[in-house]
C-alpha positions as CSV (number, residue, x, y, z in Angstrom):
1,X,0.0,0.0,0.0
2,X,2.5,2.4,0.3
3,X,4.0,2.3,-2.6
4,X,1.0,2.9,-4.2
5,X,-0.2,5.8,-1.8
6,X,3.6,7.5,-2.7
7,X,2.5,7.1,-6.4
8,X,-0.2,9.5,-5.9
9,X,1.0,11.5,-3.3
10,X,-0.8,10.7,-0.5
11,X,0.0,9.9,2.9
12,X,-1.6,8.1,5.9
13,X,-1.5,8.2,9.5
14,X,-3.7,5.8,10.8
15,X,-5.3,6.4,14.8
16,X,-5.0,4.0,17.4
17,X,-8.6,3.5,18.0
18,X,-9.4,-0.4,16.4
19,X,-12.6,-2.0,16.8
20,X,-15.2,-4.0,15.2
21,X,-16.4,-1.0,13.4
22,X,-12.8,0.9,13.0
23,X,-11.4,-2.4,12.1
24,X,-7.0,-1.4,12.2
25,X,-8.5,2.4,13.5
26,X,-9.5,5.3,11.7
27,X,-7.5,6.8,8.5
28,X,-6.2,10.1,8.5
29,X,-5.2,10.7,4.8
30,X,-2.8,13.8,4.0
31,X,-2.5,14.9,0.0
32,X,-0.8,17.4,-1.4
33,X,2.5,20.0,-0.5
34,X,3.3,23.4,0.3
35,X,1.2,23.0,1.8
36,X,-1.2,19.9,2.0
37,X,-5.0,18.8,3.0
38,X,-6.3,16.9,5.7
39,X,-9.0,14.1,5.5
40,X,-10.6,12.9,8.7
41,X,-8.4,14.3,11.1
42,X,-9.5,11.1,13.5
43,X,-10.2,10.9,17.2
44,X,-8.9,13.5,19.5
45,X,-6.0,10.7,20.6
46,X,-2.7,13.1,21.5
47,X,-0.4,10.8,19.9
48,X,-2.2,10.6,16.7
49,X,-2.8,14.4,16.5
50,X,1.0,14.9,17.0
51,X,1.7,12.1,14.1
52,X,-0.7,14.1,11.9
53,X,1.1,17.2,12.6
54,X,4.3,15.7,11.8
55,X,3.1,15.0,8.6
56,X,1.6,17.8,7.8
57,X,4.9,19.5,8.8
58,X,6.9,17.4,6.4
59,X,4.5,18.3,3.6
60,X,4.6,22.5,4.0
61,X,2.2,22.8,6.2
62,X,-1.9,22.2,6.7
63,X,-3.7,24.2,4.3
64,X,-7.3,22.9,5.2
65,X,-8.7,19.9,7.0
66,X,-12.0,18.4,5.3
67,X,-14.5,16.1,6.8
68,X,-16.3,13.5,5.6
69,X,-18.7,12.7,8.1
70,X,-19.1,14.4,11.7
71,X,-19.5,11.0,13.5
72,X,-16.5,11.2,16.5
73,X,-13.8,8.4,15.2
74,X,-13.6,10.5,11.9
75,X,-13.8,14.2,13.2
76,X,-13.3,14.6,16.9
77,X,-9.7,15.7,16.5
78,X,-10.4,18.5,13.9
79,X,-10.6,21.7,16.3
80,X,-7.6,20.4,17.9
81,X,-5.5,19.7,14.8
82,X,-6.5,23.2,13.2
83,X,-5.6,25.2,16.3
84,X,-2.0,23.4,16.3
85,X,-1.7,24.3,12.7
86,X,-2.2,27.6,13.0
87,X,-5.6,28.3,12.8
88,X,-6.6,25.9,9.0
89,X,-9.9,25.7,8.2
90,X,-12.5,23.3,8.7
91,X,-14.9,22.2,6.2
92,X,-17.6,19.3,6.6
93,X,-21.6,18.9,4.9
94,X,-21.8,19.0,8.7
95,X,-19.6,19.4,11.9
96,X,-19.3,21.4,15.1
97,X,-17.2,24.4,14.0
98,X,-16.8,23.8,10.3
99,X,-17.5,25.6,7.8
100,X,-20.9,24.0,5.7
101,X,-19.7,22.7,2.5
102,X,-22.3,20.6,-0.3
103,X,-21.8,18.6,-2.9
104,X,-19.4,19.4,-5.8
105,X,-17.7,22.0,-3.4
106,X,-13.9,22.6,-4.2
107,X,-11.2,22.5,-1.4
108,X,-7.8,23.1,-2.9
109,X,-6.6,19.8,-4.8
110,X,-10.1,18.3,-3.2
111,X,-13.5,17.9,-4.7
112,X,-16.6,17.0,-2.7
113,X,-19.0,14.1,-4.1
114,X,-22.1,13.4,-1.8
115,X,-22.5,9.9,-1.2
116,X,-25.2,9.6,1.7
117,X,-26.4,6.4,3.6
118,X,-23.5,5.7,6.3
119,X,-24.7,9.2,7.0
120,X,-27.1,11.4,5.6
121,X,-23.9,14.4,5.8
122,X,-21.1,12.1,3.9
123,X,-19.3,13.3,1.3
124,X,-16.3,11.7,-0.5
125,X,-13.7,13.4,-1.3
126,X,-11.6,13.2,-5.0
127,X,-8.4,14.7,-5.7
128,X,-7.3,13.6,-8.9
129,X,-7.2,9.7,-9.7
130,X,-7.8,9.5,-6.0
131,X,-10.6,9.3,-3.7
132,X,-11.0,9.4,-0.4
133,X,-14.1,7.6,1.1
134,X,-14.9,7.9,4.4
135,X,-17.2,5.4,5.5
136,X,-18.9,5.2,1.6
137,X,-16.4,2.5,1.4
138,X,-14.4,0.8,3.6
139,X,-10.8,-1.2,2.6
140,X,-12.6,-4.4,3.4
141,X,-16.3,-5.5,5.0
142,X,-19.3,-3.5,3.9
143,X,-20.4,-0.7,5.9
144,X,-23.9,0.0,8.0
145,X,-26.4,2.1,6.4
146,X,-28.2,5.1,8.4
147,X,-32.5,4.4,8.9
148,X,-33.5,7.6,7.1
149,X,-35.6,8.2,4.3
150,X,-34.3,7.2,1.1
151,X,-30.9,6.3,2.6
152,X,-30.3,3.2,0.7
153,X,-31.7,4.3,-2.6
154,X,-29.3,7.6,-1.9
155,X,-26.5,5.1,-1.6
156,X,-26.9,2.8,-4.4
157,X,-26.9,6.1,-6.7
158,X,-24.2,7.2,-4.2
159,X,-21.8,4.1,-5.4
160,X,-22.9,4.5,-9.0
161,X,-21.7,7.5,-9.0
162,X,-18.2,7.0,-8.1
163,X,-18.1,4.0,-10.1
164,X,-18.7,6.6,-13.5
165,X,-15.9,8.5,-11.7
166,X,-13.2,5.8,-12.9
167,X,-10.8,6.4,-9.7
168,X,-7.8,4.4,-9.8
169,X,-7.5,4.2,-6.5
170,X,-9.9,4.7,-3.7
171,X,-8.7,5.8,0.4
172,X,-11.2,5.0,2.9
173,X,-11.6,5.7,6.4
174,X,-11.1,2.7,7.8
175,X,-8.9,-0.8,6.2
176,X,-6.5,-0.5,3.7
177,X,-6.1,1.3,0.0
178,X,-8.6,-0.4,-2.3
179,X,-6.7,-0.5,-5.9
180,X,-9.3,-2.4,-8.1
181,X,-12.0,0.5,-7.3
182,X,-14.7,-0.8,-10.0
183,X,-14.5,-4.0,-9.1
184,X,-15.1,-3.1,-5.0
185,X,-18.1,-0.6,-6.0
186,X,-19.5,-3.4,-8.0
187,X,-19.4,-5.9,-4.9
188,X,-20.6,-3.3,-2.6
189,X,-23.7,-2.5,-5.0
190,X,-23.9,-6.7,-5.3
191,X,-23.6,-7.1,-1.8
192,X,-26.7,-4.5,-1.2
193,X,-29.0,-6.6,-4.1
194,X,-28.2,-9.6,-2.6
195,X,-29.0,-8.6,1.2
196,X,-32.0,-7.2,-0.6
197,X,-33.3,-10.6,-2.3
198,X,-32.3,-12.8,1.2
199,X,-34.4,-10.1,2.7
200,X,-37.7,-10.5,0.5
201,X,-37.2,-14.0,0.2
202,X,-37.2,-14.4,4.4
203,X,-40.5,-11.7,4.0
204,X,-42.1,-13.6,1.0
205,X,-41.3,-17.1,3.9
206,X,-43.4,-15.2,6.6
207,X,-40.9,-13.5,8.5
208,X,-41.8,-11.0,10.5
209,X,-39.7,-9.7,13.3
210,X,-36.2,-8.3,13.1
211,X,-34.6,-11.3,15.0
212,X,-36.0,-13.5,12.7
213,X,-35.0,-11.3,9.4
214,X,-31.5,-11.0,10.6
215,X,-31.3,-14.6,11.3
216,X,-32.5,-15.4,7.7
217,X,-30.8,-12.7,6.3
218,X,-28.0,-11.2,7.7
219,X,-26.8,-15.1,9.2
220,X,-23.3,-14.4,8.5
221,X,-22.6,-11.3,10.9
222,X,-21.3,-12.3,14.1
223,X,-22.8,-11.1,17.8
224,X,-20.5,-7.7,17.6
225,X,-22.3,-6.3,14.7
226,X,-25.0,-7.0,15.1
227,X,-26.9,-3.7,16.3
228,X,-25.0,-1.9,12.9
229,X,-26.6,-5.2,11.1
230,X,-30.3,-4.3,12.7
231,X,-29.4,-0.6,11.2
232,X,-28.9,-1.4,8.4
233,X,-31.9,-3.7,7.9
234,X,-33.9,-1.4,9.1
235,X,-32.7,0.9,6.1
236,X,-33.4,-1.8,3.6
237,X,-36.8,-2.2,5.3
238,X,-37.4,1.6,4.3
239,X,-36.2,1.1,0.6
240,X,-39.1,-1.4,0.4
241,X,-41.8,0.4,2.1
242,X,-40.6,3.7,0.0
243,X,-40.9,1.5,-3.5
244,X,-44.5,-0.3,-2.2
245,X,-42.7,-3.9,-1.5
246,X,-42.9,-4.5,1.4
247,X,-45.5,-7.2,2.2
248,X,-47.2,-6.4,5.1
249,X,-46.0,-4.1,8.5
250,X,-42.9,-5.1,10.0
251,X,-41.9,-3.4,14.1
252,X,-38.6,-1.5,14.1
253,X,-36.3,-1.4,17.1
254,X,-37.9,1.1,19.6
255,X,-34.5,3.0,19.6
256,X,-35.0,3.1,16.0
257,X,-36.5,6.8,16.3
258,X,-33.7,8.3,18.0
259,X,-31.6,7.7,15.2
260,X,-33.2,8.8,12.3
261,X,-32.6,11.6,11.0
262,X,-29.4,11.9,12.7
263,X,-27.7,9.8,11.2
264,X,-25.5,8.4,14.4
């Protein structure tokens, strides 16, 4: 991998925060010189803040920090790391302090792309051949889907999207570089169908209750993921009811509600 990060320019410092969801800990991607952007500037962890620094040091300085989503293993470091560099902005779809970017919004080398579904703020973030994913795509293992309205359909087109965009090589948040980018887009949009089909098939069986749809559906997750499995569901669930499939009511998770429209 870092051979091929060199090749574009790009450099990673990777936080010390691993987990079921973080998997090896949260990216912090650096591109550019004289000076260079941030991506995800990570949890506020001292060590990894300094590392970033460093970095950023090394490369001319921190020109701008840019956020892909505001949830806290991607962005809890960023007023931290932009007071230590001297005051660089901060730019997010959403974020405590930031400055409100949207889609298609240019950063220096960076170029915003709106992928929702992890969350409904995520953008993506290209810069040439290269783009940086957040939790759109993940360096390996798919990723959890937020219940709001419209989320999966938003994400489908989402992945679509990057697909047309013909990146050669694609940084995400968490896991390593993915270099085949079509062929990772294609599985993730596979990977969605499929849950999709297991999903009507356990409804079309009588089915009715989210243990029993997860069982059927979602058999391969293990016990640690499986509330982000009931999530997503839940947002697949939606993408039915929104396109008049789904068979007949099914109950969500009580603490379904608090989430929605947040996006947490």
């Amino acid at each position: 991998m870092p051979d091929v990060l060199a090749a574009h320019d790009v450099a990673l410092v990777r936080a010390a925060n691993p987990g079921p969801l973080t998997l090896t800990g949260t990216n912090t991607w650096l591109v550019g010189r004289d000076p260079c952007w941030v991506i995800d500037p990570g949890p506020l962890l001292e060590e990894h803040v300094a590392a970033v620094l460093a970095e950023g040091a090394a490369r001319g300085g921190i020109a701008g920090i840019a956020i892909t989503h505001d949830h806290a293993d991607h962005a809890q470091a960023a007023p931290e790391l932009a007071r230590r560099a001297g005051g660089a902005g901060v730019f997010a779809a959403r974020a405590t302090g930031a400055t409100p970017i949207a889609d298609h919004a240019t950063l220096g080398p960076l170029r915003a792309i709106a992928v929702p579904g992890h969350a409904t703020d995520h953008l993506c973030f290209a810069a040439g051949s290269v783009c940086f994913t957040g939790d759109a795509v993940l360096g390996e293992g798919s990723v959890f889907i937020a219940p709001d309205p419209g989320a999966l359909r938003g994400y489908l087109a989402g992945l679509e999207r990057l697909r047309a965009e013909g990146f050669a090589v694609l940084a995400p948040g968490h896991g390593p570089a993915v270099t085949d980018p079509d062929a990772r887009l294609r599985g993730y949009i596979d990977h969605r169908l499929d849950r999709e089909r297991r999903l009507v098939a356990a409804l079309d069986g009588g089915a009715r209750t989210i243990d029993a749809l997860l069982d059927a559906a979602w058999d391969d997750v293990p016990d640690a993921l499986r509330l982000p499995a009931t999530v997503t569901l839940c947002a697949h669930l939606d993408k039915l009811e929104e396109e008049g499939r789904l068979p007949a009511p099914v109950g969500r998770p009580a603490w379904l509600a608090d989430l929605r429209g947040h996006a947490h």
